[in-house]
C-alpha positions as CSV (number, residue, x, y, z in Angstrom):
1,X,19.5,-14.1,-19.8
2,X,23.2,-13.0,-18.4
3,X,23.6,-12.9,-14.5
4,X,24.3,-9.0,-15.0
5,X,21.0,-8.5,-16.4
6,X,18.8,-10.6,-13.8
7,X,20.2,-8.7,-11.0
8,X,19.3,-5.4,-12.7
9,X,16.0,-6.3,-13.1
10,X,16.1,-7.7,-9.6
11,X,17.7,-4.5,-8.2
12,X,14.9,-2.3,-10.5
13,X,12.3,-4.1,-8.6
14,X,13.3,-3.8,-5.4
15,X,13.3,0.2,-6.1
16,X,9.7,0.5,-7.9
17,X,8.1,-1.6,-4.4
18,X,10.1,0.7,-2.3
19,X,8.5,4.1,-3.8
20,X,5.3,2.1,-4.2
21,X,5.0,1.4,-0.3
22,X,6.6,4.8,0.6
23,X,3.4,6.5,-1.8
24,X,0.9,4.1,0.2
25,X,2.4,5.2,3.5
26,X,2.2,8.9,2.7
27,X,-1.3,8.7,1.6
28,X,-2.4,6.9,4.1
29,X,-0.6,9.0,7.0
30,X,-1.2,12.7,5.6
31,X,-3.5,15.2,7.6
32,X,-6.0,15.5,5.0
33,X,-6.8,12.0,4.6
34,X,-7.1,11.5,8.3
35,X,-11.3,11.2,8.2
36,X,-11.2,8.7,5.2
37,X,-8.9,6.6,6.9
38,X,-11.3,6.6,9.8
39,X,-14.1,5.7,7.8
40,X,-12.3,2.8,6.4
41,X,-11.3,1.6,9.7
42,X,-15.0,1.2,11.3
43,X,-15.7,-0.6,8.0
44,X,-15.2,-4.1,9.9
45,X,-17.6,-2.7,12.7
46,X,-20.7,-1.6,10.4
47,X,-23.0,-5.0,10.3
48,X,-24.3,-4.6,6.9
49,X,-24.8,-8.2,5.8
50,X,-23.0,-11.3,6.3
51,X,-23.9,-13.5,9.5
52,X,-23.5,-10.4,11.8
């Protein structure tokens, strides 16, 4: 492969992550997701199971 070609690809990719993390942070962030979020958080605190 040419050196033109890698560093498109290379550029591409760096784009796709870019909107990928910018989509997580939005869902995670937006008002209406706010009580799912907190759900998730207390997950670590719940002591179903394990050697809690």
């Amino acid at each position: 492969m040419s050196q033109s070609l890698i560093s498109l690809l290379l550029n591409a990719w760096l784009v796709v992550a870019t909107v990928f993390f910018v989509a997580i942070v939005w869902l995670s962030f937006r008002p209406s997701a706010r009580a799912r979020m907190e759900r998730h958080a207390r997950i670590p605190f719940e002591g179903k199971g394990g050697d809690q």
